[in-house]
N, C-alpha and C positions, 0 to 999 in steps of 0.2 A: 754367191755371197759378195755384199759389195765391200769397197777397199776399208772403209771403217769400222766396220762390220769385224773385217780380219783381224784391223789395228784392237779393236776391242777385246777381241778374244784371245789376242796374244799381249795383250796386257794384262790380262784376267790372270793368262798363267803364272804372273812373273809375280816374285814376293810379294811387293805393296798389294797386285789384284787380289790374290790369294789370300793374305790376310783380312781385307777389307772384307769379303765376303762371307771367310768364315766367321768374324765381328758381328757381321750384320744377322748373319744365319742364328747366333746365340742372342742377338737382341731381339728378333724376331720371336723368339721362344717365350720370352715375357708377356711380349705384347699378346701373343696366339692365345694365350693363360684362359682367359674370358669369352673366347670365338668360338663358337659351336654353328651347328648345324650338319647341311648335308654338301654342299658345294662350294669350294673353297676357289677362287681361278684370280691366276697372276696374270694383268696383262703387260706384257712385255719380257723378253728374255736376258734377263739380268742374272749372271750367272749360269750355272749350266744344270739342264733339267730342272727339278724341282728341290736342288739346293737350302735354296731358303725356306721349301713349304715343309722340312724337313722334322719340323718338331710339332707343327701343328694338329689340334684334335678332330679336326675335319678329316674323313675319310676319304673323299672322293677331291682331288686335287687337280686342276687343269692350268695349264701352263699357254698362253696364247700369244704368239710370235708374230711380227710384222712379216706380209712376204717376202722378204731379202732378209731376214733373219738367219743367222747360225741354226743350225740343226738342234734339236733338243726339244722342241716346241711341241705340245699336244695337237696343236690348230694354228694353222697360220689364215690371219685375217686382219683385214685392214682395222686398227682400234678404233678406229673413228667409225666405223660400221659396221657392229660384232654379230657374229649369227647364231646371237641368243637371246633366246624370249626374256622379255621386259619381267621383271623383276623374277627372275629364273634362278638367279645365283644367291648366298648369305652371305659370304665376305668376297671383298676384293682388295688384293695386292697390289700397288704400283711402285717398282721398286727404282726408283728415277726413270721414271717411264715417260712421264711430262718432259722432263730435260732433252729429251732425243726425240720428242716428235716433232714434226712438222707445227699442227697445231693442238697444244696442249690441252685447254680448255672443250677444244673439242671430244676429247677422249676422255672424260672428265665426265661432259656429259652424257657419255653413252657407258661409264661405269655405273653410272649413279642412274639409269637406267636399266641396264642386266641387275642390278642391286635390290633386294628383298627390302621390303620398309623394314626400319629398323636393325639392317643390317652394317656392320664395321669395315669403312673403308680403310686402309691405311697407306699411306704414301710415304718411300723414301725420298730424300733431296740435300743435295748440294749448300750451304747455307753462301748467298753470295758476297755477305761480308766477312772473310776469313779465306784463310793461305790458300786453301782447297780454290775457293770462289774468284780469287785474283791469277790464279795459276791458270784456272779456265779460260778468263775473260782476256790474257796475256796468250792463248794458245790458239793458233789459228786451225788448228787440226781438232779443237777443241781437248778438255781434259777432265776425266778419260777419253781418249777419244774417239770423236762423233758427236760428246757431248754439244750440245745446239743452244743452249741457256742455263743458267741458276734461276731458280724460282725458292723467294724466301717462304721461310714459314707462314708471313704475315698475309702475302699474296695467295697461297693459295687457303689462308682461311676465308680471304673476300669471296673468293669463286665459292668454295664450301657453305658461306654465307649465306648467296646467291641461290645456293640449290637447296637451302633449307637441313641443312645439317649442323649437329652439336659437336663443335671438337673436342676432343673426351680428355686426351693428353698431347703432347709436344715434347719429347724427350731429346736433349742435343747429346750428340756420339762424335768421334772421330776427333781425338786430341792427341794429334800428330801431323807433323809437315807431309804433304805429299812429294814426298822423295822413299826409294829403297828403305824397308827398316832393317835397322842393324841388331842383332841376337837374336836372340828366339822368335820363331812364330810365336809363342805364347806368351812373348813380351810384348810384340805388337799388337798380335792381340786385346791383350789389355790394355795397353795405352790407348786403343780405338774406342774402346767401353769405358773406361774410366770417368764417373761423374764427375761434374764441375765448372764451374763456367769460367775461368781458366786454366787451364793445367797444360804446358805451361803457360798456354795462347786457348784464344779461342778456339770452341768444337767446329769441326767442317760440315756438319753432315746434321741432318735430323730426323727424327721418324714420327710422323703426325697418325694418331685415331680421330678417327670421325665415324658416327653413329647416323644413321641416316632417320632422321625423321618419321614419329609417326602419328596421323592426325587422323581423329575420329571423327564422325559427324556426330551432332547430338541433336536428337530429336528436339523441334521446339512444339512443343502441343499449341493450338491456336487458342486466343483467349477469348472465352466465352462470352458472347454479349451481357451488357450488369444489364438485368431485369429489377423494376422497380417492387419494393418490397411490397407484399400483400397479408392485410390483416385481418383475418376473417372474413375472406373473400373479397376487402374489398383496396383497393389501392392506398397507402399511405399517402396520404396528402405532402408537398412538398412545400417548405417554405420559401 
């Protein structure tokens, strides 16, 4: 496991991580509400094991880890080149997966590739204007760390654009400083979910649906040559 890798995972344990994730895990529940099928697969190890995939109605759950990833992972494979048949999966999870790869777009399009037409992608992220997004871009170890970029909502609806998909919703979470929270887990907790677009500052965080596109062909029948009309056998005269 490489050294960010570690720093990541022992931040995960420490209150802020902790709460953040069980936040994300009860906002993911909402979102899950409408995702059906048979193959549900996170790519990237965000959290531990299948954490997040925790309330979803999909059966069959896979979790897929970069090589040098923490332990937890059903499959570890490079996301940029997954070893799964083209439109094989019905939903896909990326739970600030873009933020920590090398190249994000690239994994992007090889989600929307393993992706079933018509199936829901959903991506968490970092929002880069707010406390969360300035703390990162001031962190050289990145924050959390490893993190490699913020990518707005806005940005990754262009790519989504791009690949032909409709973004369904855009919900913003995460209104609170990124420092220790003080009381309760279940205070932070909610201050992490709490609506609003500011409470008491902007949200840090977002969690984007997108439906993947699906396009029919439609038969066009050829149009038949116009034959000149005949009247009792014998051709209509034309003027």
């Amino acid at each position: 496991m490489t050294d960010f890798w570690s720093a990541l995972r022992l931040w995960q344990d420490e209150e802020l991580g902790r709460a953040l994730l069980s936040a994300e895990a009860r906002l993911l529940a909402d979102i899950f509400d409408d995702v059906f099928g048979l193959e549900l697969v996170q790519l990237g190890t965000w959290g531990v094991g299948r954490e997040l995939l925790a309330h979803a109605r999909i059966g069959r759950q896979s979790v897929i880890g970069e090589p040098d990833a923490p332990a937890g992972a059903d499959l570890i494979a490079s996301l940029a080149h997954l070893p799964v048949a083209t439109g094989a999966v019905d939903a896909v999870l990326l739970p600030h997966t873009l933020e920590f790869a090398p190249d994000p777009y690239a994994v992007l399009r090889e989600a929307d590739r393993v992706l079933a037409a018509g199936g829901p992608l959903m991506v968490l992220g970092f929002r880069p204007v707010s406390f969360w997004g300035l703390r990162a871009a001031a962190s050289r170890p990145g924050f959390p760390p490893g993190l490699r970029r913020t990518l707005s909502a806005w940005r990754i609806r262009d790519w989504l654009g791009l690949l032909s998909y409709e973004v369904v919703s855009v919900r913003s979470y995460l209104y609170r400083l990124p420092r220790a929270p003080r009381g309760s887990s279940e205070a932070a907790i909610s201050s992490i979910l709490r609506r609003g677009w500011l409470y008491p500052w902007p949200a840090g965080a977002y969690v984007l649906k997108a439906r993947k596109r699906v396009y029919t062909l439609t038969p066009v029948r050829p149009r038949l040559r116009e034959r000149p009309a005949v009247i009792g056998g014998l051709v209509e005269p034309r003027i």
